[in-house]
Predicted model as a PDB file, atoms N, CA, C, CB and O in Angstrom, pLDDT in the B-factor column:
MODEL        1                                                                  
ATOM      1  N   UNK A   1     232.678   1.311 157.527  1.00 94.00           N  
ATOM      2  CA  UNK A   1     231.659   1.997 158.286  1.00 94.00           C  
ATOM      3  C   UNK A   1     230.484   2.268 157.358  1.00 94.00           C  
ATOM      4  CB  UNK A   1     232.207   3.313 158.910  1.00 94.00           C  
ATOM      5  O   UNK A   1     230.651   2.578 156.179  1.00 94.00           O  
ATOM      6  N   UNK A   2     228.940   2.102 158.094  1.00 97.00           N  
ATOM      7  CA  UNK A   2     228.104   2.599 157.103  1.00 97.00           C  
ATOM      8  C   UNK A   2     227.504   3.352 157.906  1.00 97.00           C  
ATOM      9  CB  UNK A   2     227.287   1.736 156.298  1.00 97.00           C  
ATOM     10  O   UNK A   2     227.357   3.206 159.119  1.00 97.00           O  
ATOM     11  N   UNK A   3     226.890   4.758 156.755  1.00 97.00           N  
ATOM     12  CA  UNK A   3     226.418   5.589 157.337  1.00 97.00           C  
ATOM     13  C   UNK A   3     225.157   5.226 157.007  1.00 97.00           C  
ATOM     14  CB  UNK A   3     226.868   6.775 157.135  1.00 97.00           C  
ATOM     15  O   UNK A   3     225.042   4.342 156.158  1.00 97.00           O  
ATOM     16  N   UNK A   4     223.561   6.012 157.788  1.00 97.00           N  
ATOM     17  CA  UNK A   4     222.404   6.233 157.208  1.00 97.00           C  
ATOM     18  C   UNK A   4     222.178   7.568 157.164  1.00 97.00           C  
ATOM     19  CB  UNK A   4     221.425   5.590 157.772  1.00 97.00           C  
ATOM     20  O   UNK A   4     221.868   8.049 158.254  1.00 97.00           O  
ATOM     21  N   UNK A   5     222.236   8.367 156.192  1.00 98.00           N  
ATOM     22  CA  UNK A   5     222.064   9.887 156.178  1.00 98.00           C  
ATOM     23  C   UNK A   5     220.302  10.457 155.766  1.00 98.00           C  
ATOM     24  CB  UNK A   5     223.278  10.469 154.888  1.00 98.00           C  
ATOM     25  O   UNK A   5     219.662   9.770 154.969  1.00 98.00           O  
ATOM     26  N   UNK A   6     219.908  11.228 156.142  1.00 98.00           N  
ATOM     27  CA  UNK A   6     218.494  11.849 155.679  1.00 98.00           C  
ATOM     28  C   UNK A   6     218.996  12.939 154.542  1.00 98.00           C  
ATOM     29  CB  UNK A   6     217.537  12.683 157.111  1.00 98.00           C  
ATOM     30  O   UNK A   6     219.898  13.631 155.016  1.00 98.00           O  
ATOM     31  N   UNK A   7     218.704  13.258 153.312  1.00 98.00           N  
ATOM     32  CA  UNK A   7     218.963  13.906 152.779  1.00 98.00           C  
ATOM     33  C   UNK A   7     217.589  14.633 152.020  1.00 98.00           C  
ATOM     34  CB  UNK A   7     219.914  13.339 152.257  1.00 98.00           C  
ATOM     35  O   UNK A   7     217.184  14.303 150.906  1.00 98.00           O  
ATOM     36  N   UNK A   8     217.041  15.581 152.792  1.00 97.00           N  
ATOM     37  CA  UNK A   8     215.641  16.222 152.198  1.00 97.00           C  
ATOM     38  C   UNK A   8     215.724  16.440 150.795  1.00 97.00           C  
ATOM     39  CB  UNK A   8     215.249  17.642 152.827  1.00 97.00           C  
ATOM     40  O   UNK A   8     214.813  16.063 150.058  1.00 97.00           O  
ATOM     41  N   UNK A   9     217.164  17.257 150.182  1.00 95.00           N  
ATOM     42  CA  UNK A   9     216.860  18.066 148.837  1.00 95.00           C  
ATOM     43  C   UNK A   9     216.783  17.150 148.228  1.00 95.00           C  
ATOM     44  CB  UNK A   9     217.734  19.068 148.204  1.00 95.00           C  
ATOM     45  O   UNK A   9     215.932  17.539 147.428  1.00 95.00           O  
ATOM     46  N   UNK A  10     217.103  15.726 147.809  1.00 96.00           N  
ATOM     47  CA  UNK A  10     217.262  14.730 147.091  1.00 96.00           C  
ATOM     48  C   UNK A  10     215.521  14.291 146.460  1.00 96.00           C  
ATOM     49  CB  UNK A  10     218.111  13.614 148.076  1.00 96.00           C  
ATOM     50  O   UNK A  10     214.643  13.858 147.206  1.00 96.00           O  
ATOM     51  N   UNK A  11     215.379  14.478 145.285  1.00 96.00           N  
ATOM     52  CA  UNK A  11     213.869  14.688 144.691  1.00 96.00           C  
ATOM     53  C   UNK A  11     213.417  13.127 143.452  1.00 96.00           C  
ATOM     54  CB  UNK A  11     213.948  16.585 143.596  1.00 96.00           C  
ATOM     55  O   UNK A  11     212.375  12.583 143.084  1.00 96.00           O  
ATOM     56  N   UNK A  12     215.065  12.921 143.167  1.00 96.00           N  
ATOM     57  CA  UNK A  12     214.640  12.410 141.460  1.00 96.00           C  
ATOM     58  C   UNK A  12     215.924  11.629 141.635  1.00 96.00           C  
ATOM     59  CB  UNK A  12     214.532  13.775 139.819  1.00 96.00           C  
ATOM     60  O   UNK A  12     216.829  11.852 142.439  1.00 96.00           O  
ATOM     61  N   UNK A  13     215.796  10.332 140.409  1.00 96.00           N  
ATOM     62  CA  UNK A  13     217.287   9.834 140.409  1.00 96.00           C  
ATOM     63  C   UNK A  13     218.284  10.843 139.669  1.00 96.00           C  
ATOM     64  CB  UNK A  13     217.379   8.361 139.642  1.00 96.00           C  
ATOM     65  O   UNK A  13     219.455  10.573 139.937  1.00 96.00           O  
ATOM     66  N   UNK A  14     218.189  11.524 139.132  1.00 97.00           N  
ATOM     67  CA  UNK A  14     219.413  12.467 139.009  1.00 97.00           C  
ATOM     68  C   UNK A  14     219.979  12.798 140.102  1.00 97.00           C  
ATOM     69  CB  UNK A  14     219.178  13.644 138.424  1.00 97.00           C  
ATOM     70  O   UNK A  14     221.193  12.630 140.220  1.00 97.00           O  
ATOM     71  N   UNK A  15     219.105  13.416 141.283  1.00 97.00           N  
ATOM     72  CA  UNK A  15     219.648  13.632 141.954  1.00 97.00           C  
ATOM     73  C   UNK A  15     220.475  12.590 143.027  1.00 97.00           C  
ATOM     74  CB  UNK A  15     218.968  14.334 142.188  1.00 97.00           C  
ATOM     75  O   UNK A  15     221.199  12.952 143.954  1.00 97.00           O  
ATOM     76  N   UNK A  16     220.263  11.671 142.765  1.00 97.00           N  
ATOM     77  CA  UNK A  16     220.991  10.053 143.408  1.00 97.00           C  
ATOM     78  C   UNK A  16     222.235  10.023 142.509  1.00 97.00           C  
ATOM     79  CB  UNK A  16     219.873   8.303 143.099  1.00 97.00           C  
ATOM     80  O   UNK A  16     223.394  10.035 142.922  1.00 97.00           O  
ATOM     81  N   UNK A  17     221.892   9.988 141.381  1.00 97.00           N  
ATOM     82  CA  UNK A  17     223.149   9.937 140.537  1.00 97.00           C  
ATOM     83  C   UNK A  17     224.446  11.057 141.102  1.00 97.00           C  
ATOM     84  CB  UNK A  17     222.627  10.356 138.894  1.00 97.00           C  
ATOM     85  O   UNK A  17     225.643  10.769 141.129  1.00 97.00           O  
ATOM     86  N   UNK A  18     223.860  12.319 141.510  1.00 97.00           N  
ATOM     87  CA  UNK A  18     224.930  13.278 141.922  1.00 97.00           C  
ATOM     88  C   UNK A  18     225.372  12.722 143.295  1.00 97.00           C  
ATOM     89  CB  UNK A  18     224.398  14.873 142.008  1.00 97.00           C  
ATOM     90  O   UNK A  18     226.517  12.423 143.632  1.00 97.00           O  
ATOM     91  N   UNK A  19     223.880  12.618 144.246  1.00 98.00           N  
ATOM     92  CA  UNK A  19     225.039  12.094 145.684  1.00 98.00           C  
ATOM     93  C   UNK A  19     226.127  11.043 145.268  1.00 98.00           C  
ATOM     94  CB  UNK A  19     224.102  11.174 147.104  1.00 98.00           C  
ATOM     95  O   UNK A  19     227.297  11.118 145.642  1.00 98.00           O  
ATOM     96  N   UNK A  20     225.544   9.887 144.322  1.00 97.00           N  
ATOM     97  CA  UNK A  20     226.276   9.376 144.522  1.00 97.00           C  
ATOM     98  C   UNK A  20     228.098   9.339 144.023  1.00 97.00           C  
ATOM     99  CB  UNK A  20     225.554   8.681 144.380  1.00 97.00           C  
ATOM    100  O   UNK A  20     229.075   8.782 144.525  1.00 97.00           O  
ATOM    101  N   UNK A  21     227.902  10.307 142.697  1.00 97.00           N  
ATOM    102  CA  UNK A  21     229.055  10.676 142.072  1.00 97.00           C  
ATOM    103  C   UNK A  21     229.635  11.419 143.510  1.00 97.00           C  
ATOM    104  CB  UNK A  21     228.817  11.660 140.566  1.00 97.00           C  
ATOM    105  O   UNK A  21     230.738  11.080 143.940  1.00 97.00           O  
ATOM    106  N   UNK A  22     229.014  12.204 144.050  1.00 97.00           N  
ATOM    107  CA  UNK A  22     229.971  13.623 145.107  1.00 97.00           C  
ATOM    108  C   UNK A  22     230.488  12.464 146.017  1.00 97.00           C  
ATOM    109  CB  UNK A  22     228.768  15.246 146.289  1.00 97.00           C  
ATOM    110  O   UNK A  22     231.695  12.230 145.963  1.00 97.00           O  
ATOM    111  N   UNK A  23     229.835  11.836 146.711  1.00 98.00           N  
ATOM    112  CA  UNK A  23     230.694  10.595 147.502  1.00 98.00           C  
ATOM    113  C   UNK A  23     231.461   9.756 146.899  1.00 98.00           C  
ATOM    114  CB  UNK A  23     229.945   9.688 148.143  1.00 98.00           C  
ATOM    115  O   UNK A  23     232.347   9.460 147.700  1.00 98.00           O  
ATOM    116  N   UNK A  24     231.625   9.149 145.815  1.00 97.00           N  
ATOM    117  CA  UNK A  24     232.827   8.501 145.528  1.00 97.00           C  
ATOM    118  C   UNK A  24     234.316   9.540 145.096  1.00 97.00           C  
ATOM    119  CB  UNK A  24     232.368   7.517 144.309  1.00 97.00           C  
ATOM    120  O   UNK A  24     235.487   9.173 144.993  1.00 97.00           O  
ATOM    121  N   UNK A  25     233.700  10.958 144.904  1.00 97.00           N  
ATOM    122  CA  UNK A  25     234.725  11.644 144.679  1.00 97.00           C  
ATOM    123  C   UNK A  25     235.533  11.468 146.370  1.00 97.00           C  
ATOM    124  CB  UNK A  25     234.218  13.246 144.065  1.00 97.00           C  
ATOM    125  O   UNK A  25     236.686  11.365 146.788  1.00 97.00           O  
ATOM    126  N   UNK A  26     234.505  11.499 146.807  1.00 97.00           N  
ATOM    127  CA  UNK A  26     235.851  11.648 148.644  1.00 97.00           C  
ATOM    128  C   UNK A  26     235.941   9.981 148.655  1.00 97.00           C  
ATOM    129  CB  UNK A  26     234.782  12.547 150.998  1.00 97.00           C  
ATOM    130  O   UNK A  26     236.708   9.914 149.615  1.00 97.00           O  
ATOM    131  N   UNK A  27     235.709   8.536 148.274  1.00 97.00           N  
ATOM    132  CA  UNK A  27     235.972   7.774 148.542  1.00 97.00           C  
ATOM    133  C   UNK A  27     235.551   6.282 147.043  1.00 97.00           C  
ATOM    134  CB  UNK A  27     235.451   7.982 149.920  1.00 97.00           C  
ATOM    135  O   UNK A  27     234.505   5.634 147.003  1.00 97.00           O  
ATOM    136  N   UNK A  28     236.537   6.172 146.214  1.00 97.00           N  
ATOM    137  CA  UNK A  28     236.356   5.979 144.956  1.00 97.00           C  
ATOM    138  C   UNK A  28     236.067   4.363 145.527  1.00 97.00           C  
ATOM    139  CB  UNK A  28     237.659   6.471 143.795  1.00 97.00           C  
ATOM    140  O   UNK A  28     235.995   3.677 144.507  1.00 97.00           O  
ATOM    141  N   UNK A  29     235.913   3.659 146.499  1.00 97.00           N  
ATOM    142  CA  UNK A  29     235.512   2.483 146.784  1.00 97.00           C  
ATOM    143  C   UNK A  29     233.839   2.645 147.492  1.00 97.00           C  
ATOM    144  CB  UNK A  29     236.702   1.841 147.749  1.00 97.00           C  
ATOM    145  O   UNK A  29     233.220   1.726 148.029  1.00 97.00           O  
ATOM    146  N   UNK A  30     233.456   3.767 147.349  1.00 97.00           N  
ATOM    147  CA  UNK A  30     232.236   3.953 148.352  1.00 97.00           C  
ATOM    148  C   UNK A  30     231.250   3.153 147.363  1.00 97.00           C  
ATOM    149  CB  UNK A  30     231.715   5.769 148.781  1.00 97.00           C  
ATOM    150  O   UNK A  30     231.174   3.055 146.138  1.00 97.00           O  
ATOM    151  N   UNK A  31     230.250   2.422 148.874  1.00 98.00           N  
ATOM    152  CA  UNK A  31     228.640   1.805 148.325  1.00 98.00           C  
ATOM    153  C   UNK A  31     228.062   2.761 148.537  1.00 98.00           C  
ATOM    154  CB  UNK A  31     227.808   0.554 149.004  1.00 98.00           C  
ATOM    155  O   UNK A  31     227.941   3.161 149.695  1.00 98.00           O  
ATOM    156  N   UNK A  32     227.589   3.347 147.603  1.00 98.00           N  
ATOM    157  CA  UNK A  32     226.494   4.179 147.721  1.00 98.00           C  
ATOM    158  C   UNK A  32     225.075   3.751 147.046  1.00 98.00           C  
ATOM    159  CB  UNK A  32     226.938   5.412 147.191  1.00 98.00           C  
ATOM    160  O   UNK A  32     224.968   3.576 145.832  1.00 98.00           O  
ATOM    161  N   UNK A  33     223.613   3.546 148.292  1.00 97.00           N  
ATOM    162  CA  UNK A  33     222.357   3.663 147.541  1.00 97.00           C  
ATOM    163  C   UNK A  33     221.663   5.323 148.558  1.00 97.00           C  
ATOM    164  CB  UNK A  33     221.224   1.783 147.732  1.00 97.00           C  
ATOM    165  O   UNK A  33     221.354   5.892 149.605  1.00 97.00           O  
ATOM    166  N   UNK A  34     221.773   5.306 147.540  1.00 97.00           N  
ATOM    167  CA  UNK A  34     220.206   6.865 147.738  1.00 97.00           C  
ATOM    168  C   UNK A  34     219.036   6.444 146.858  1.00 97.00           C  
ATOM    169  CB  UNK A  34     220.700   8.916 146.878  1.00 97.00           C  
ATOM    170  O   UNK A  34     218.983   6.365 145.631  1.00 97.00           O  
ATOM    171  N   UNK A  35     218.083   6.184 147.810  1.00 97.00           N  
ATOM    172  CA  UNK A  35     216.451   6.549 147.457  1.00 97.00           C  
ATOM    173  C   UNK A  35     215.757   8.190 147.557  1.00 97.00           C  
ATOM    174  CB  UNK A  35     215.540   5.630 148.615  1.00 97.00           C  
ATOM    175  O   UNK A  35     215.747   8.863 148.588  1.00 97.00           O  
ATOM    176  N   UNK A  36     215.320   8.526 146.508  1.00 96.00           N  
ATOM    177  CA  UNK A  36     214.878   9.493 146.178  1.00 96.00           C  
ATOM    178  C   UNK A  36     213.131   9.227 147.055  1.00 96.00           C  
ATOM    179  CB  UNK A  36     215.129   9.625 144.464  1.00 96.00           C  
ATOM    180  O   UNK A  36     212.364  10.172 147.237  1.00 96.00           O  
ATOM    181  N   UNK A  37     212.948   8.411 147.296  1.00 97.00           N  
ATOM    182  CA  UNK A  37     211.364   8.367 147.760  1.00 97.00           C  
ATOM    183  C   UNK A  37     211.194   8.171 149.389  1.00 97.00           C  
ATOM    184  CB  UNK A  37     210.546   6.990 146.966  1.00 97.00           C  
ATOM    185  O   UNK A  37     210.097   8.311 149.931  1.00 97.00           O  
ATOM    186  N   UNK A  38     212.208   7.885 150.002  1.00 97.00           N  
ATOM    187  CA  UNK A  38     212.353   8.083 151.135  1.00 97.00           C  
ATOM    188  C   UNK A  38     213.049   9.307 151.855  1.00 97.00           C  
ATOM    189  CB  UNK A  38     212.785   7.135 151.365  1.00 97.00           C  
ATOM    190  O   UNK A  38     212.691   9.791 152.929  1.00 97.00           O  
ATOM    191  N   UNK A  39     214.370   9.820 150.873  1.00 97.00           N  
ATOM    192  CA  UNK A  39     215.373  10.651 151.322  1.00 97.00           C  
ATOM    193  C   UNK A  39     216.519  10.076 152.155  1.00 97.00           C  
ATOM    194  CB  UNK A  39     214.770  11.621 152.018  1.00 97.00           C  
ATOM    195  O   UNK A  39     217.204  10.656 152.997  1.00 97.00           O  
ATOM    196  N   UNK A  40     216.589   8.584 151.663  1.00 97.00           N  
ATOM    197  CA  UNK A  40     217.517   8.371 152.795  1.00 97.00           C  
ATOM    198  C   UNK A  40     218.696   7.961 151.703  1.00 97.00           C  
ATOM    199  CB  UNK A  40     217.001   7.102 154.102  1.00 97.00           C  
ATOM    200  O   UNK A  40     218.446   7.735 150.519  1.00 97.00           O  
ATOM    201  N   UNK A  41     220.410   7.885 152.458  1.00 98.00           N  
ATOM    202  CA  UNK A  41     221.843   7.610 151.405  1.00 98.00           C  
ATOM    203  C   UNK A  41     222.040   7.118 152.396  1.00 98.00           C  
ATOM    204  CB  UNK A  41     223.010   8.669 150.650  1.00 98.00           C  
ATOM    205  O   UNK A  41     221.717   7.717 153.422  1.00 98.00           O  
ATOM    206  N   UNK A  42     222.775   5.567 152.473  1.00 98.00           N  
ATOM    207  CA  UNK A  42     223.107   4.407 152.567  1.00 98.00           C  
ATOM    208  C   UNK A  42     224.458   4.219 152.391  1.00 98.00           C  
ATOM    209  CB  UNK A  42     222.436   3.741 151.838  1.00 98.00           C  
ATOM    210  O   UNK A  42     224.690   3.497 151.421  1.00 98.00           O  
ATOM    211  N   UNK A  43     225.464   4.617 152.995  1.00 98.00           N  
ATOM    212  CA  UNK A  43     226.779   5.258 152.486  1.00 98.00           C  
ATOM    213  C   UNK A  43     227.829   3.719 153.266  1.00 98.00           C  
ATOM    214  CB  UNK A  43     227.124   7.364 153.347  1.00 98.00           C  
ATOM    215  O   UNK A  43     228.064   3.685 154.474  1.00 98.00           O  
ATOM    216  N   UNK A  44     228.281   2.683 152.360  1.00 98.00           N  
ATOM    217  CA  UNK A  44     229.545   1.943 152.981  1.00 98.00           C  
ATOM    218  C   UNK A  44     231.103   2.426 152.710  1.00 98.00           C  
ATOM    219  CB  UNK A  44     229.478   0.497 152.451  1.00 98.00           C  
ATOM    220  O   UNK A  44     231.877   2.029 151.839  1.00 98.00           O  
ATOM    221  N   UNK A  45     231.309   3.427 153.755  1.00 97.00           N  
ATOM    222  CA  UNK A  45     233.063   3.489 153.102  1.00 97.00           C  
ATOM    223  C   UNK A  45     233.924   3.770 154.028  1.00 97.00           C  
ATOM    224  CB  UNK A  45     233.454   4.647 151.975  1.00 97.00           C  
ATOM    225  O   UNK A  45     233.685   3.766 155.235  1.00 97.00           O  
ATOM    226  N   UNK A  46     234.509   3.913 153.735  1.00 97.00           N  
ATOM    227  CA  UNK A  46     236.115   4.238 154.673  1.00 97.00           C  
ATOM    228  C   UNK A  46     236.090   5.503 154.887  1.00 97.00           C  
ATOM    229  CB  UNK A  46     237.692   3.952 153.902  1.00 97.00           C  
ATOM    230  O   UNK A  46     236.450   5.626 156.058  1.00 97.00           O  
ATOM    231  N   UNK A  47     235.837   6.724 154.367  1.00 97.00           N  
ATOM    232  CA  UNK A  47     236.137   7.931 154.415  1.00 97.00           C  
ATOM    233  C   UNK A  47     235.156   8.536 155.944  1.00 97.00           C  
ATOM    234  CB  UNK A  47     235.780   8.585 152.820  1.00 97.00           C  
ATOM    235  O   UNK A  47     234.108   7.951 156.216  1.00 97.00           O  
ATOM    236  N   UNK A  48     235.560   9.519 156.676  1.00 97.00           N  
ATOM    237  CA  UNK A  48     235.134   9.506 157.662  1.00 97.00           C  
ATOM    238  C   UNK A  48     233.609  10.691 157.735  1.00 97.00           C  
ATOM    239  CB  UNK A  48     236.397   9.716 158.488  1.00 97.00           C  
ATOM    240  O   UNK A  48     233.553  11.733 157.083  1.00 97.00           O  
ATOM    241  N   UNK A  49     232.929  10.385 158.315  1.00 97.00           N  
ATOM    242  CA  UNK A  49     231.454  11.007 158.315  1.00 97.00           C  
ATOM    243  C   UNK A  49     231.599  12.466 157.963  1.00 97.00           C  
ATOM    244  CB  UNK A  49     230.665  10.874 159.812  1.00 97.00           C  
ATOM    245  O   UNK A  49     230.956  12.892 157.004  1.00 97.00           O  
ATOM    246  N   UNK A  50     232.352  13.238 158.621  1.00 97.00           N  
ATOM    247  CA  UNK A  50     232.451  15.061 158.235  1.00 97.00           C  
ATOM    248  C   UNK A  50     232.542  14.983 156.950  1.00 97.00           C  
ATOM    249  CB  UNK A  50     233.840  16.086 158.812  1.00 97.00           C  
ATOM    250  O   UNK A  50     231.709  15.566 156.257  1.00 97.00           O  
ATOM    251  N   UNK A  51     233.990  13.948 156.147  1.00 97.00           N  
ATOM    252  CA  UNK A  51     234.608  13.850 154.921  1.00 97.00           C  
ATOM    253  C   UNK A  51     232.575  13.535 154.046  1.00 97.00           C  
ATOM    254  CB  UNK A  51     236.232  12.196 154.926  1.00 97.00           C  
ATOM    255  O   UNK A  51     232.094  14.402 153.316  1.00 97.00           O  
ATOM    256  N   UNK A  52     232.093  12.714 154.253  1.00 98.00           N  
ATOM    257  CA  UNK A  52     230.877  12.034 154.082  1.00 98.00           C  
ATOM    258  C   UNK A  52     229.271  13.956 153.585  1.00 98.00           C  
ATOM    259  CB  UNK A  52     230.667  10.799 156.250  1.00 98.00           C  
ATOM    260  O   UNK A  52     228.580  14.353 152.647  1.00 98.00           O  
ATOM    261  N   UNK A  53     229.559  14.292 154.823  1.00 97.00           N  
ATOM    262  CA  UNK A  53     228.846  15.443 155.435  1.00 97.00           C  
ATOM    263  C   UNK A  53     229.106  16.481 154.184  1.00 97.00           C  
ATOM    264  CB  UNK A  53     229.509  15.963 157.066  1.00 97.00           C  
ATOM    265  O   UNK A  53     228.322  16.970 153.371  1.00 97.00           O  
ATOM    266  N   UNK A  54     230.326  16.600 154.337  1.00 97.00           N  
ATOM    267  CA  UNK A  54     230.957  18.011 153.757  1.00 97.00           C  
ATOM    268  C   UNK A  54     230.682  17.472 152.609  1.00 97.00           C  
ATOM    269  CB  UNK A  54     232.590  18.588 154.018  1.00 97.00           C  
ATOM    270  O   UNK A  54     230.052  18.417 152.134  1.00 97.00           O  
ATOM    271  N   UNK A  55     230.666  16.380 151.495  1.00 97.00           N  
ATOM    272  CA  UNK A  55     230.888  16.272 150.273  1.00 97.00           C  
ATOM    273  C   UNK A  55     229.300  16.455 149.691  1.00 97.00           C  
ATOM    274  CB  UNK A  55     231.706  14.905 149.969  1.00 97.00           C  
ATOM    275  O   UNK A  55     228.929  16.889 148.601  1.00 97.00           O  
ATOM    276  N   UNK A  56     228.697  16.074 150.566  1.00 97.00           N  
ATOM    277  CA  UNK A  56     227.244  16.479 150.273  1.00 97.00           C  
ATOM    278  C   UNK A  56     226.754  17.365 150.767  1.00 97.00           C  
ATOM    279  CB  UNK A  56     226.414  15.727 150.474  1.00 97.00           C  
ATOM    280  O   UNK A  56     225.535  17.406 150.599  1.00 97.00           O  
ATOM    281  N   UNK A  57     227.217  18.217 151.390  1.00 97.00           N  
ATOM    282  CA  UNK A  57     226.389  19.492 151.613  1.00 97.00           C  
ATOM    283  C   UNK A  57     227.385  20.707 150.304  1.00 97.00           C  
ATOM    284  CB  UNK A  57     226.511  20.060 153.772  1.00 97.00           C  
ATOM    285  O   UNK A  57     226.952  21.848 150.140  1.00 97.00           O  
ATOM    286  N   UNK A  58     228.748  20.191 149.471  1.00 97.00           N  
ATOM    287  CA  UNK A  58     229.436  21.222 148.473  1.00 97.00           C  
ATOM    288  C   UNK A  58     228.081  20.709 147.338  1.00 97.00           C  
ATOM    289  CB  UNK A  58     231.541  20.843 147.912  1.00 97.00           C  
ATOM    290  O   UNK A  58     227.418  21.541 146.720  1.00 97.00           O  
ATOM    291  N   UNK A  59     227.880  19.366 147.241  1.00 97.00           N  
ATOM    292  CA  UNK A  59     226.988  19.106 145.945  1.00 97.00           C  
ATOM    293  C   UNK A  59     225.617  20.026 146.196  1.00 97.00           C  
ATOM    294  CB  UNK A  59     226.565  17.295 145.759  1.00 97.00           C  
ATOM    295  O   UNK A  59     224.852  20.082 145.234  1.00 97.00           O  
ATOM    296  N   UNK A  60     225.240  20.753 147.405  1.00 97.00           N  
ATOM    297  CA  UNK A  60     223.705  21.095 147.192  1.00 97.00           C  
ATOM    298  C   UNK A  60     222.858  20.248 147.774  1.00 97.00           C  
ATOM    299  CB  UNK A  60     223.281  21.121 145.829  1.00 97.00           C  
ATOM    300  O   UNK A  60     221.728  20.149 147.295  1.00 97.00           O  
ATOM    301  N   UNK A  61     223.173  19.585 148.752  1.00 97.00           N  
ATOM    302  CA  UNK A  61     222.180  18.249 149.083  1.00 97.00           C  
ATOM    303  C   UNK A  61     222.775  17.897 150.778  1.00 97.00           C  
ATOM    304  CB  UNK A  61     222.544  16.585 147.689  1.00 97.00           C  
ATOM    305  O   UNK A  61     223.288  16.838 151.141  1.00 97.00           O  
ATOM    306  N   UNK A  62     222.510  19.187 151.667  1.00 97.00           N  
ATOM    307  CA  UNK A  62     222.878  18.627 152.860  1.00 97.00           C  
ATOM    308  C   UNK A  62     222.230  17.780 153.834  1.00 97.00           C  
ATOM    309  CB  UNK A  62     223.166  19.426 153.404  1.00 97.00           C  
ATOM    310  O   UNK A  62     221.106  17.387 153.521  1.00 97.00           O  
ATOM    311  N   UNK A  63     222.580  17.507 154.667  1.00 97.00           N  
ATOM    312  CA  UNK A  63     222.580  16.017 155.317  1.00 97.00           C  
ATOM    313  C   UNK A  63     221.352  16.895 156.606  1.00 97.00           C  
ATOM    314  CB  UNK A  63     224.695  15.161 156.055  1.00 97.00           C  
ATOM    315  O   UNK A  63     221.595  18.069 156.882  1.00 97.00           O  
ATOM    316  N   UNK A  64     220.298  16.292 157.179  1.00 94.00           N  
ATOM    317  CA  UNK A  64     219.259  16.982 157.794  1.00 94.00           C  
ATOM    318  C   UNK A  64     219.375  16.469 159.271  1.00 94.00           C  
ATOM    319  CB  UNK A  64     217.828  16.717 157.081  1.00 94.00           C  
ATOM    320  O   UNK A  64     218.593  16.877 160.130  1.00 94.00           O  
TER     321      UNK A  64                                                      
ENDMDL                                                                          
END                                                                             
């Protein structure tokens, strides 16, 4: 499944670097791209959207 998520707080690639670490923690096969200049995460995985939701809104970076 791929998601397209809006993620406002997302500013800088650090902060890509964290979505993308907090999502492979719920799914260690996840594609993850986050653009910092659009706000958008690009999420291919198995784990299910809440699982997806919830892991980025514990990092500080909820889903809009």
């Amino acid at each position: 499944m791929t998601l397209q998520l809006t993620v406002p707080n997302m500013a800088c690639s650090v902060c890509a670097n964290t979505i993308t670490k907090a999502l492979q923690a719920v799914d260690a096969n996840a594609s993850v791209q986050a653009d910092p200049t659009t706000k958008l995460v690009s999420v291919e995985t198995q784990a299910s959207e809440t699982a997806i939701k919830e892991a980025l809104a514990a990092a500080g970076y909820p889903v809009a």
